[in-house]
N, C-alpha and C positions, 0 to 999 in steps of 0.2 A: 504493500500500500504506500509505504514511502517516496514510488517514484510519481503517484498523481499529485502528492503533496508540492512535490518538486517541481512537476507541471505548473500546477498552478499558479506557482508563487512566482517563475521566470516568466510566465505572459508578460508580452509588453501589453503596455496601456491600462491593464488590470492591478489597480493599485490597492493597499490596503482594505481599503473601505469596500471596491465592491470583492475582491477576494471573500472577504466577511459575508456579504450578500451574498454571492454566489453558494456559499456554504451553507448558509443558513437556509436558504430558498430550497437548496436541494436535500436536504434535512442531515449535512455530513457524507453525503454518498458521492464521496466525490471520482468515484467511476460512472457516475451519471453525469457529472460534469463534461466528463470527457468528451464523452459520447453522446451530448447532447447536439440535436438539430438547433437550427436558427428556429422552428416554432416552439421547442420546450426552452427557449433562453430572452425571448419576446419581455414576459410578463414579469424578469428580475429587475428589482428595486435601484431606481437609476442606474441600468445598461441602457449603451448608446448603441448605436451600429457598429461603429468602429472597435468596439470589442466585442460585441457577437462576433465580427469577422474574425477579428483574432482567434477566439477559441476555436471556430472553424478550421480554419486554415491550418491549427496547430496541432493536428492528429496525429504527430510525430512523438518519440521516444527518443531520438535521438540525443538531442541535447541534454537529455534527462539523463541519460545512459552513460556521457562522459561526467558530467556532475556526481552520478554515483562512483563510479571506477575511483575519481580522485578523492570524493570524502572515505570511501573504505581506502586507500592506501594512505593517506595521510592522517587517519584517525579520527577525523572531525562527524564530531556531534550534529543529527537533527532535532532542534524544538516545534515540532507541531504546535497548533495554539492548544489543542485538547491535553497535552502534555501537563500535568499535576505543577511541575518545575518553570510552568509558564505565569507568571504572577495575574491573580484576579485583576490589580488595579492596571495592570500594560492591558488588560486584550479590550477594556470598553473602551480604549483612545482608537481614534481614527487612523493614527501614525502606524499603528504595530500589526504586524504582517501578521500573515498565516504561520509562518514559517519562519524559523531563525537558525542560522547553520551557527556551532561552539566548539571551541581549541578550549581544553580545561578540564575542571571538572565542576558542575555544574548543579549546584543543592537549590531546594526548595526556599524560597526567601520568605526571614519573618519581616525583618524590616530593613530597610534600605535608603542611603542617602545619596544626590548629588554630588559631586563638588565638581567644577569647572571652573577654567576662567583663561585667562590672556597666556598667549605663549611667551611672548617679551614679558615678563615678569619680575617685580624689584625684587630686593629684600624681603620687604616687608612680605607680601605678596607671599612670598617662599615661607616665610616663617611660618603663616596663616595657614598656608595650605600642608605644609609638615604636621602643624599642631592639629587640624583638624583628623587630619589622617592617624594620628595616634590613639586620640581621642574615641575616636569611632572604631579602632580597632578595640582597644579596652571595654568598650559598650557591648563586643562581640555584633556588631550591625557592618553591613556591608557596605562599602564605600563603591558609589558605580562614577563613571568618569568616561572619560572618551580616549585617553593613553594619546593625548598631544603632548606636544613641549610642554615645559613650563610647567603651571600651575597643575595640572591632570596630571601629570606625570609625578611630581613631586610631595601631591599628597598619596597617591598610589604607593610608590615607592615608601613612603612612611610608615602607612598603614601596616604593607608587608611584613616590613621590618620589626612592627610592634605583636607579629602573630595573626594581623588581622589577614579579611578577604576584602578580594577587589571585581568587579565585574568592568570590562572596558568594552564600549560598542566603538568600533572601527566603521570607516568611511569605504573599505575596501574588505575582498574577501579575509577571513581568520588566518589562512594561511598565509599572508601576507603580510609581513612586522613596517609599519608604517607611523613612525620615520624608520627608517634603517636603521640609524644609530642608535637607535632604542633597543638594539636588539639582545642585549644583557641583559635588559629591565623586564621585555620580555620573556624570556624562557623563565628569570629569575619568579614573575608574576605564576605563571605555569606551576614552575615546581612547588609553589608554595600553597597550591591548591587554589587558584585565582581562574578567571574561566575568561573569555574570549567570547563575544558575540557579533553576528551582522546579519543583515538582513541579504546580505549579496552571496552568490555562492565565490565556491574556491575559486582562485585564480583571478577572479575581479578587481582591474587596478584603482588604485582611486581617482576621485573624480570631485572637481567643486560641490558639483547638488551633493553628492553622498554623505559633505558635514552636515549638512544642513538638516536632513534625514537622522540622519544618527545623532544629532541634537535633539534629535525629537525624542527618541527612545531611551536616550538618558533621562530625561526625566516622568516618558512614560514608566520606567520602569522603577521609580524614585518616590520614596513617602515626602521628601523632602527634598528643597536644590538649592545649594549655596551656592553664590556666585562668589569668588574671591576678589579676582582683582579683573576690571573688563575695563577697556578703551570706548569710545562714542560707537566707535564700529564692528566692536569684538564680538566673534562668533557667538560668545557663552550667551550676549545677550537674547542670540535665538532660542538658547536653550531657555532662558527665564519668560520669552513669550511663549513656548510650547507650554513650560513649567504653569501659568496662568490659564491657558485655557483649557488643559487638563484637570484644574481646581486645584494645582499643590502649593503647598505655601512656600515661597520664595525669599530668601535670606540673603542678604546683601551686606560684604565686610564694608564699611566706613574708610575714606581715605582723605587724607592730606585736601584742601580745594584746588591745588595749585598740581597735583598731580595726575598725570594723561592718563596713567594707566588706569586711575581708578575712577575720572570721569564717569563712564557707565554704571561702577557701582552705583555714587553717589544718584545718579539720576535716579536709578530703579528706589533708592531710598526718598527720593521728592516723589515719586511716582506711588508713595503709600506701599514698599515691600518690607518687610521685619530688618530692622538692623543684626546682624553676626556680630556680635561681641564678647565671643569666647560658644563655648559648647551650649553654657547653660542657657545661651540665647534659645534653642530649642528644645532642650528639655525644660525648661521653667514654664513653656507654654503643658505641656503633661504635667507640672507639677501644681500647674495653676488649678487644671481641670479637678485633680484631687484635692487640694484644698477647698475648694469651692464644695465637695459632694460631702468634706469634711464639716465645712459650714454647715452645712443642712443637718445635718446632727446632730451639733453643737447647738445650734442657736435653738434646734428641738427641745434640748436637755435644759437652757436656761429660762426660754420660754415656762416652761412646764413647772419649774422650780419658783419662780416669780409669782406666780399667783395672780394677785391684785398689783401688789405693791412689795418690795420689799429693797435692803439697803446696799450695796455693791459689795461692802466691807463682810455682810452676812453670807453671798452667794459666794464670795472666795473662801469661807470658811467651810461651806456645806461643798464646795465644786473644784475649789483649788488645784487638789491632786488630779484631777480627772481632765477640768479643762483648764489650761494656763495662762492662755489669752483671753480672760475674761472682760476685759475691760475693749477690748476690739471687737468682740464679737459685739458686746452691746452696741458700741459704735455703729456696727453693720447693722442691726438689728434697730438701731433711731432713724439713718437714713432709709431702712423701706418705711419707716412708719408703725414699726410693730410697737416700740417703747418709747416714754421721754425718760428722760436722764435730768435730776436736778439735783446739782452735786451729787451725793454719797447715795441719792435715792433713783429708783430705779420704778416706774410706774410701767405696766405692761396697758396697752390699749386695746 
């Protein structure tokens, strides 16, 4: 079954979106695809002519048949979209293919973060993207990236380093190390159990459109996208529009006003995106969410204790040990309206 997978995915003009259609329409049978006429292919959900033709015209194996010969001799991985290892939150984005060819080895993801940014990259820049890559290795969370210069490469390499895993989507097929001189960093990613993904098969050189593409899927594939350090014109910032219209939340390091490279940062930060200011910039948004479900308890227990009336001095006596922040809580608890506070006294409404 693997080579109608492969079929489909190599159509020209057949891009993610109706690949998806096409699947769905045919209910996964996708040797009905194959072998469908121009009148069983009429009624799928925005197909044009010009790809009825195509799947027409393309009753061949061929292509499909060198595609396999070099994924089994070079080892490379197929992800089908049905595949378990294909993350829930990539396959509802319009970007992520049917299919994804992988150099690696390749786990189930619980959770996963961005990081991208400028390949001319400062110091500073370098330091962010090391630290973030340690960071997230420590968290045991998978750092995904695109294994450019610079900043991709340099929190990858970190991560590594610190026992973490890295997921890199390439502009060209897996079997291809691009840049070249990367090519320690990669086998190094490899061996450390790091995986390799693209949407292109083997032997696919690269090509402009293909970053742009594979910006998408970095952060389809992504709970989260930090942008490091980005110029006015810097790829990553395609990644942070993809990252937006997929609904992920977007993180942008702060830099200098007077610095090029991080122009694009700063913008996405005018542009209302979460400032990156250390790790806990995104974990404090999960620790918000639990303190807040912690409120709701809390202010249960104090409500219920209050009564009518009673004096602040008395509630830390009876609630002290239990809750510590008693005097914030009330605070929360006068701004909705539940109590007034007058000095020591505590009136419930």
């Amino acid at each position: 079954m693997d080579k109608y997978w492969i079929w489909l995915a190599t159509l020209k003009y057949i891009g993610p979106v109706m690949q998806k259609n096409l699947y769905s329409y045919f209910n996964g049978d996708l040797k009905r695809i194959y072998h469908s006429t121009q009148e069983d292919l009429k009624d799928v959900p925005g197909i044009t002519t010009r790809m009825i033709q195509q799947i027409i015209d393309n009753k061949s194996f061929e292509k499909v048949d060198s595609i396999s010969r070099t994924i089994e001799e070079k080892g490379i991985g197929l992800l089908p979209i049905t595949d378990e290892r294909y993350p829930e939150i990539a396959k509802t984005c319009g970007e992520s293919p049917i299919l994804l060819y992988f150099n690696g080895r390749l786990q189930k993801l619980e959770r996963s973060i961005g990081v991208v940014g400028a390949r001319r990259c400062t110091e500073y820049g370098k330091k962010v993207a090391r630290d973030i890559g340690k960071e997230l290795a420590k968290r045991e969370i998978v750092l995904v990236s695109g294994f450019a210069k610079g900043i991709d490469s340099y929190s990858q390499a970190a991560c590594m380093k610190e026992g973490g895993k890295t997921i890199s989507f390439l502009g060209s097929g897996v079997d291809i190390c691009y840049p070249t001189e990367q090519r320690k960093l990669y086998d190094e990613l490899i061996e450390s159990g790091s995986v390799f993904l693209s949407k292109y098969p083997p032997g696919t050189s690269v090509k402009q459109q293909h970053f742009i593409e594979r910006n998408a899927l970095i952060s389809a594939w992504s709970n989260e996208v930090i942008i490091v350090e980005a110029g006015v014109k810097s790829g990553a910032l395609w990644t942070a529009k993809f990252a937006e219209r997929q609904k992920r939340e977007v993180y942008a390091v702060p830099h200098p006003i007077y610095s090029l490279e991080g122009k694009g940062c700063n913008r996405l930060l005018t542009e209302g995106k979460m400032p990156y200011i250390g790790i806990e910039s995104i974990f404090q948004v999960d620790s918000n969410e639990d303190f807040k479900k912690s409120n709701v308890d809390k202010s249960s227990v104090i409500l219920k204790e209050i009564q009518h009336s009673t004096s602040i001095t008395l509630l830390k006596q009876r609630l002290g040990s239990e809750i510590c922040d008693i005097e914030d809580q009330l605070f929360s608890l006068e701004l909705e309206g539940k109590v007034i506070i007058r000095g020591d006294h505590v009136i419930k409404l």
